[in-house]
N, C-alpha and C positions, 0 to 999 in steps of 0.2 A: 124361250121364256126369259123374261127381266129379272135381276136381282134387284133386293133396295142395299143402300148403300150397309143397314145391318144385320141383313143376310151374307152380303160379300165378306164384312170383316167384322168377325166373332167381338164379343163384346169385354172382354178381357185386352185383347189388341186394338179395339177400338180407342178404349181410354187411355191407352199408353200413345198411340198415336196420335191423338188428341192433344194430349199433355205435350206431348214434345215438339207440334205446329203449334201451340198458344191458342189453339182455337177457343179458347173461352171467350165466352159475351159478342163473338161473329168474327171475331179475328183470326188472320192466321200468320202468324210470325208476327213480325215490324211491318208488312205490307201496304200501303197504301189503295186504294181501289187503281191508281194507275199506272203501281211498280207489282200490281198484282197482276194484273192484265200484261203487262210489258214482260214478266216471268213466264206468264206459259207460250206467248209468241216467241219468246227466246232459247224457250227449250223447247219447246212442242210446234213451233209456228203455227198454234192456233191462236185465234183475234178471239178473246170472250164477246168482245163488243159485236164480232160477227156471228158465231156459231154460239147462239142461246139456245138451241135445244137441247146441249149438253150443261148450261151452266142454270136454266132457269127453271127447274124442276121445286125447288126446296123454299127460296124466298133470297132476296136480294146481300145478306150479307156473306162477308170472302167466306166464312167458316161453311155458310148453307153453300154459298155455291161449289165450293172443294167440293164437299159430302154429293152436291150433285153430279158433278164433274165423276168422281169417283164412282157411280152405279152405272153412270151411263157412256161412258167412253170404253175404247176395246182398253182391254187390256193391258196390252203391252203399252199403250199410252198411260194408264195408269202407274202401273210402272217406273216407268221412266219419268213421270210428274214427281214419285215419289224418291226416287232415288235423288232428283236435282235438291227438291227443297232440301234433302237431310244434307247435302252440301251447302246450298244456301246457309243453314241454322248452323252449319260450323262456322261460317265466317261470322257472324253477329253474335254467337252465343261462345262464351267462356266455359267449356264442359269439362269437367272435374272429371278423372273416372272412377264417381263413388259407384258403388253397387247399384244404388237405383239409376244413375245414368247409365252404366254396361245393362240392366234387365229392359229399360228401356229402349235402347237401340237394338240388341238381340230380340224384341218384343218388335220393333216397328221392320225389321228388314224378314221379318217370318211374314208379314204382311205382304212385303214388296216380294218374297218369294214365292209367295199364295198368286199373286197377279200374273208375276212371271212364267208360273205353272202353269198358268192356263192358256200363254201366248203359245201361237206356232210362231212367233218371230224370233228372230236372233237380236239379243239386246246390243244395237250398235253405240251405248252412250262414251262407251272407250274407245271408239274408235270415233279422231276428234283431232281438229287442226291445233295442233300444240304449241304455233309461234306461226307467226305472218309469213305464209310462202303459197304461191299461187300452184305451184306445183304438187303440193303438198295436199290444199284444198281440192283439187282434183281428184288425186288421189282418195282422200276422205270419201266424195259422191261417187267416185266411180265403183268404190267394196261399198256402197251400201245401196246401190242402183243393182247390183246384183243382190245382193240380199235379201231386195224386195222384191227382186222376182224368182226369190226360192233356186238363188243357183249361187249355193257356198262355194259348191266344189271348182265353179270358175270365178271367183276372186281370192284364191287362197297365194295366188303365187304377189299380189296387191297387199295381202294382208302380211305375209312374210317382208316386203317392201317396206311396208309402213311400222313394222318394227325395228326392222333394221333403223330406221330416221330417229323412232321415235324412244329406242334408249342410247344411239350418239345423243341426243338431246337432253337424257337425262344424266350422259356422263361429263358434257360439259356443263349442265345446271350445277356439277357441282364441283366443278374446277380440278376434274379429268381430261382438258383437252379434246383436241376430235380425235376420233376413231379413221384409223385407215382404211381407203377403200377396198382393203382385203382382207380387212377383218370380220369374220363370220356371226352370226350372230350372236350363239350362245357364248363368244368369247366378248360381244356388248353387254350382255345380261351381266356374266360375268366380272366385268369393271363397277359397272353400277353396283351390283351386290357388295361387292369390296368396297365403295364410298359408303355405301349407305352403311353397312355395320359398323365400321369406322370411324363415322362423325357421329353417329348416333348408336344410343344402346336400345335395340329389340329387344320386345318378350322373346323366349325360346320357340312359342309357336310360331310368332311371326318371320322370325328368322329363319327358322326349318322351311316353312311355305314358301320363301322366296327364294333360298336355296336352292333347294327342289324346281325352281321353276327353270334354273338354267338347263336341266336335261329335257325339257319339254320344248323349249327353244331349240336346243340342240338336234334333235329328232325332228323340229320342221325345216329343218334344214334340205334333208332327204327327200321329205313331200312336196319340198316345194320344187326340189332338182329333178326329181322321178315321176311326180303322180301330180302337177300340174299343169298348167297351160305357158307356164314361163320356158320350156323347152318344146318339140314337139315328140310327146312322149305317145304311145300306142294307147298307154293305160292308165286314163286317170282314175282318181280317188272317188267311190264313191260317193252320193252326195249325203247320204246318211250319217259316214265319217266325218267327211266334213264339216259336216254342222256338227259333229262333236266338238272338232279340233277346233272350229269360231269359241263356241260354247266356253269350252276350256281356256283359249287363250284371252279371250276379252275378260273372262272371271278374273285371270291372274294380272291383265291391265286395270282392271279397277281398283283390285287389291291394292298396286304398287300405288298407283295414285292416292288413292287412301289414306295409306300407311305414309308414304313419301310426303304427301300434305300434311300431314301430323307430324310427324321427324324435323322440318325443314322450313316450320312455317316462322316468320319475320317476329 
């Protein structure tokens, strides 16, 4: 059975979600009808101008088409539609953090949580070519080609790979130098944590969280030497865990992103 777009999202979260896309009068954001289309083929590689039976349920403006887009796409596409825009509306929108912007954004990501609750997918939006490398891009398809076919537990020794890159990357984003090729992970995490408090002052939650994340780094260190497919080990990790351990690590990837795009920005 169908949802309408205001059975999916309670009417409380609806209007804060609303309020914070512009969707007033059919708008949503700054968008144009062809930097609106050109957004979800950028992030979703869907064409609206192809696949209308997800956009043309409501009537022809961006706001009705969103609202239609949003009853009738899976999930997890919704999802991840809505996590890009609220990055999108950071770069164009100047946010204060008054109280009504913090009820706001805690009001719109209980939405994108409500979506994500309902996916069996694993959210790959952090896991993402971070700088021009062909190796790299591969890398990207190849943890998310498993992914899609429900098998974490063999791209986790990929995904241990692609952090290793992808915090030397964030220790030379900020004028750490590179990382040696026998430096372990959680000792990359650990550089980066030290720039980032450093140059920037964290709340004390944010800091504790990211803190903390070096021992979770630390412990994949194991799973990926023991319990994957990067050696030939007897016994790998169940897949159950491992889509914990995606779960888990791509939360604390988005976070740093997040946070790191706020601390750092021009």
């Amino acid at each position: 059975m169908s949802h309408t777009y205001e059975q999916l999202v309670p009417r409380a979260e609806r209007e804060k979600l609303e309020q914070a896309l512009n969707m007033g009068e059919g708008y949503v954001l700054d968008f144009s009808d062809r930097t609106f289309n050109d957004f979800f083929y950028d992030t979703l590689g869907i064409d609206p101008e192809t696949e209308g039976r997800l956009f043309n349920g409501r009537g022809t403006s961006k706001a009705k088409r969103l609202r239609s887009f949003i009853e009738r796409a899976p999930a997890s596409s919704v999802a991840k539609l809505l996590r890009g825009l609220w990055d999108y509306r950071g770069s164009i929108v100047t946010r204060a953090r008054t109280p009504a912007e913090q009820g706001m954004e805690a009001s719109y990501f209980i939405t994108v949580g409500r979506f994500e609750g309902v996916s069996q997918d694993i959210d790959t939006s952090a896991i993402e070519s971070f700088e021009p490398n062909e190796t790299l891009d591969e890398l990207v398809a190849s943890i998310r080609r498993d992914l899609d076919a429900k098998k974490p537990h063999a791209a986790l020794d990929r995904l241990h790979t692609y952090c290793m890159k992808r915090f030397a990357s964030l220790v030379r984003k900020h004028g750490g130098g590179d990382c040696g090729n026998d430096d372990p992970l959680h000792s990359r995490v650990g550089r980066y944590v030290r720039f980032l408090g450093a140059q920037r002052n964290l709340t004390q939650m944010s800091e504790r969280i990211i803190k903390s994340s070096i021992s979770v780094f630390e412990a994949m260190n194991e799973i990926r030497n023991d319990k994957s497919l990067a050696h030939d080990n007897p016994d790998l990790i169940d897949p159950d865990e491992a889509r914990f351990i995606f779960d888990s690590v791509t939360a604390i990837l988005r976070y740093i992103k997040s946070v790191d795009g706020r601390q750092f920005e021009d």
